[in-house]
C-alpha positions in Angstrom: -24.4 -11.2 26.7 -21.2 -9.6 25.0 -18.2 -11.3 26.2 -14.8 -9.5 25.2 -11.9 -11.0 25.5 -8.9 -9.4 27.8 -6.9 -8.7 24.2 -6.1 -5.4 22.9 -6.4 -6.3 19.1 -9.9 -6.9 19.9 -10.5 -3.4 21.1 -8.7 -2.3 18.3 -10.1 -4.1 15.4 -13.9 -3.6 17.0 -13.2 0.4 17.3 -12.3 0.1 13.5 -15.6 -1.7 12.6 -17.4 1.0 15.0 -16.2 3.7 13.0 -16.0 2.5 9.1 -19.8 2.3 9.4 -20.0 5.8 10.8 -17.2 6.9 8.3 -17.8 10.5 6.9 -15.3 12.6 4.6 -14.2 15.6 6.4 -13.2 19.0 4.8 -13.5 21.5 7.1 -10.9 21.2 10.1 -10.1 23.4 13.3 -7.1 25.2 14.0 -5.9 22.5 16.3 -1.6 21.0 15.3 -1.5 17.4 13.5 1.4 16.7 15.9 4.4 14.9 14.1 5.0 12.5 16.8 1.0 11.2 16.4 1.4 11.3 12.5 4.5 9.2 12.7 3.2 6.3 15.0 0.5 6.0 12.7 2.4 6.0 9.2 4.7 3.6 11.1 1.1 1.4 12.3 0.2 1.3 8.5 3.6 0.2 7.0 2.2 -3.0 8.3 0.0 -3.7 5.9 0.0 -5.6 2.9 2.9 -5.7 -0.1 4.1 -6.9 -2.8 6.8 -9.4 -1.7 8.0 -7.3 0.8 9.1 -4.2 -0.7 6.5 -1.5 0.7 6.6 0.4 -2.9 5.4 3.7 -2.1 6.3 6.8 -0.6 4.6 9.6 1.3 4.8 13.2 1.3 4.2 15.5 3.8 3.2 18.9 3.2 2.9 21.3 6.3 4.0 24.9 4.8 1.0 27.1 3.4 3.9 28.0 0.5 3.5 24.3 -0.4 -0.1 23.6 -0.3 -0.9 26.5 -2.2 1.3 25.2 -4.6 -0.1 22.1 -4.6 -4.1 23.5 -4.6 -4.1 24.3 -8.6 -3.4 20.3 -9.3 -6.9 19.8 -7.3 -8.7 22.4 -8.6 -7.9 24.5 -5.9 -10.4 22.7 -3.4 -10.6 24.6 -0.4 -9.4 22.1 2.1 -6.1 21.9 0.3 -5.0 25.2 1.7 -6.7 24.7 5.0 -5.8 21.7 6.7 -3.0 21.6 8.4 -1.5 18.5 7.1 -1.5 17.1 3.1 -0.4 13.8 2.3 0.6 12.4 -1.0 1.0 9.1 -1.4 2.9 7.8 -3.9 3.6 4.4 -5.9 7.4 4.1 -5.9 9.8 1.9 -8.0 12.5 4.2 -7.1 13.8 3.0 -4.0 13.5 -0.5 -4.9 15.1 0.5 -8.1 18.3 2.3 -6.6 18.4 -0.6 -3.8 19.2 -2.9 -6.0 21.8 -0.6 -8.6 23.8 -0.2 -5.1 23.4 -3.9 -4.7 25.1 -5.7 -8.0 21.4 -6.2 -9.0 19.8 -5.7 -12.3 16.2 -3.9 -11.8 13.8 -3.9 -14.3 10.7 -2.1 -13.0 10.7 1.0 -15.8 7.4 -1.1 -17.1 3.7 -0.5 -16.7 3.0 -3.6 -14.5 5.3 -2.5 -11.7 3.3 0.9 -11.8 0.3 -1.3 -11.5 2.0 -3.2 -8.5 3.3 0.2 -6.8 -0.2 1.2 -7.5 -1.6 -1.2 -5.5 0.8 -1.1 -2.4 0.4 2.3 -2.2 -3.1 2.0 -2.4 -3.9 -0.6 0.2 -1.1 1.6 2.2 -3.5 4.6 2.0 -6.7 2.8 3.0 -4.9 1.1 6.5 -3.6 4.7 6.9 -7.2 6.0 7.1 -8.7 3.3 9.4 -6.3 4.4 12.2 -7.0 8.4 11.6 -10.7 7.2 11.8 -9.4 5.4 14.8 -7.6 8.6 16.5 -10.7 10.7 15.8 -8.8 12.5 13.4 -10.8 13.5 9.9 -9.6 13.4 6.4 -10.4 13.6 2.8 -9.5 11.4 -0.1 -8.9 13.4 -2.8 -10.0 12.0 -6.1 -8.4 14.3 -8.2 -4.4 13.5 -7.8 -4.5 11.4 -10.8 -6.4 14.0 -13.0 -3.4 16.1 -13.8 -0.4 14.4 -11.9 2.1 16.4 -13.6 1.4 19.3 -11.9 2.4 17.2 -8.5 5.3 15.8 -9.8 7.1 19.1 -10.8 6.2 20.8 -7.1 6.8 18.0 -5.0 10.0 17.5 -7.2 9.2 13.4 -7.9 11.8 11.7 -9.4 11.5 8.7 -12.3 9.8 5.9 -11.1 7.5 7.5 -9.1 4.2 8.6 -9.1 1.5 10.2 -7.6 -1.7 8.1 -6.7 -3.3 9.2 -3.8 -4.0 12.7 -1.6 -5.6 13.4 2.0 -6.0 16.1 3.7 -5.5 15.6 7.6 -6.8 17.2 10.8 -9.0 17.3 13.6 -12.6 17.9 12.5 -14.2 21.3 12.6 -17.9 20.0 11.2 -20.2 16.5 11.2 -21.5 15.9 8.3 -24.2 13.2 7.5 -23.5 9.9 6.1 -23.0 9.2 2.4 -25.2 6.6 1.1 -23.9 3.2 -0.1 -25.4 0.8 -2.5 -27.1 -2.4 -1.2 -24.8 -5.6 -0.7 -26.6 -7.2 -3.7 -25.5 -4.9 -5.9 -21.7 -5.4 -5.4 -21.4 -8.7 -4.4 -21.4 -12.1 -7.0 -21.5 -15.2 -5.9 -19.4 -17.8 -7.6 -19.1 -16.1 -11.3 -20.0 -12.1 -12.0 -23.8 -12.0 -12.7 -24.4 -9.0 -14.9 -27.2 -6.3 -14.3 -31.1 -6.6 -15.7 -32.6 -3.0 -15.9 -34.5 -4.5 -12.8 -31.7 -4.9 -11.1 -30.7 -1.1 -11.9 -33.8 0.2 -10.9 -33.6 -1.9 -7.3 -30.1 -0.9 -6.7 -29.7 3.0 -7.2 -33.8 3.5 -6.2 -32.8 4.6 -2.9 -30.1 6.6 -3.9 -32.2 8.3 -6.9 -35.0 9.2 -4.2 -32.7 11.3 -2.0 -33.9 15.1 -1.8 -30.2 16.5 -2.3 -29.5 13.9 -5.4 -33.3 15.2 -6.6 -32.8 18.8 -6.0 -29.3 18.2 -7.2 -30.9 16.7 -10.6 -33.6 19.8 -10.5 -31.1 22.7 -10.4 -28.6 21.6 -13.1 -31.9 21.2 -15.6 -31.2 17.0 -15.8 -33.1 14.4 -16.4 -31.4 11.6 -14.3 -29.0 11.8 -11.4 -26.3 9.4 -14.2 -26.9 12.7 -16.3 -25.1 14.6 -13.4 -22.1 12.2 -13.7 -21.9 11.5 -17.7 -22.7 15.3 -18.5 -21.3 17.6 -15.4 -19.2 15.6 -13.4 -17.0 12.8 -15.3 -17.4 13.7 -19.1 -16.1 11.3 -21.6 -13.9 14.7 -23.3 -12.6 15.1 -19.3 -11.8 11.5 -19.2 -10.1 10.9 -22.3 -8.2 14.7 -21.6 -7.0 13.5 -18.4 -6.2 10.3 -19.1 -3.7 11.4 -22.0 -2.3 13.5 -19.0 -1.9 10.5 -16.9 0.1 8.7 -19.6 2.4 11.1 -20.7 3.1 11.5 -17.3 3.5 7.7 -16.7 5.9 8.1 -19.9 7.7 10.7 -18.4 8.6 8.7 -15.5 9.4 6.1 -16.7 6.5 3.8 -16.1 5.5 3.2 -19.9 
């Protein structure tokens, strides 16, 4: 028999594990309001987590107007749920604050350098990830959007960023308006090492993504775009090496124009 414990960070961290494992990306959302008081108990809840000695260094914006998300939609290639859910996030890593803090404070900063983007990177980061455990928590749905870092100059300019602070991270927030099915995941095996990093046999390869080759909607997926392999989808149509290297000239001339490099 289950015993729990009278302790309400129990209840909390078991409602967390319930729903990672039931975790699904949600992009279509209902009309219902994101209410500001909800949204700032749990930004609040997940300034608690983890960083860098203290200094929380990231930012997040909130975009409500439709002016503003439509504005915003063209730097994510105009995905649909940019424009319709009611609440857009952008999360930022931010040297900025840290930076002026210590200016007004007979200090000498020196954080215009690639390793406190890397470290602003990070907080902002793990800040996005505890952010998303309590909406999973509050039933809300959301959708990490993979695409802020493709052309970040494009956010910069509309959301008005300053130097020493950049865009890392996007979701899209509200209450869910569909269910879709689970995502696959790769086996334990293939992600975890024990002791030193153990690199992968063409066995291995072939035991690791065989479930995930074997789906119908990755086969049909494969079928319809005239492909070989399901990696031929992500080398030739979804992640080219020209996108890549494009966009990641992007990402450093923006990281030069603010002052990160």
């Amino acid at each position: 028999m289950l015993i729990i414990p009278h302790n309400s960070l129990f209840f909390i961290n078991f409602a967390a594990m319930k729903n990672l494992t039931t975790r699904r990306t949600i992009r279509k959302y209902s009309s219902q309001e994101v209410s500001q008081q909800l949204l700032d108990r749990l930004l609040t809840e997940a300034s608690r987590t983890q960083t860098m000695g203290n200094l929380q260094l990231y930012s997040v914006v909130v975009t409500r107007s439709s002016e503003m998300k439509a504005k915003l939609a063209p730097a994510h290639f105009n995905q649909p749920m940019m424009t319709e859910a009611p609440v857009v996030l952008t999360i930022c890593a931010d040297f900025r604050r840290t930076t002026r803090w210590c200016e007004e404070r007979k200090a000498q900063p020196g954080y215009n350098n690639f390793l406190s983007f890397i470290n602003a990177s990070i907080d902002a980061l793990l800040f996005t990830q505890t952010l998303c455990c309590l909406m999973d928590e509050e039933g809300l749905g959301y959708c990490y959007l993979g695409t802020t870092v493709y052309q970040p100059q494009q956010i910069i300019d509309t959301l008005q960023l300053p130097q020493l602070v950049m865009p890392v991270a996007t979701i899209t927030v509200g209450w869910p308006a569909e269910e879709p099915p689970l995502s696959d995941r790769l086996p334990l095996e293939s992600f975890v090492h024990q002791e030193t990093y153990r690199d992968y046999s063409a066995h291995d390869i072939d035991t690791y993504y065989k479930y995930k080759e074997q789906l119908e909607e990755n086969r049909h997926f494969v079928e319809i775009n005239h492909k070989e392999t399901l990696a031929q989808i992500f080398t030739d149509i979804r992640y080219t090496k020209s996108d890549n290297e494009a966009m990641s000239a992007g990402l450093i001339e923006a990281l030069k124009r603010q002052g990160f490099l």
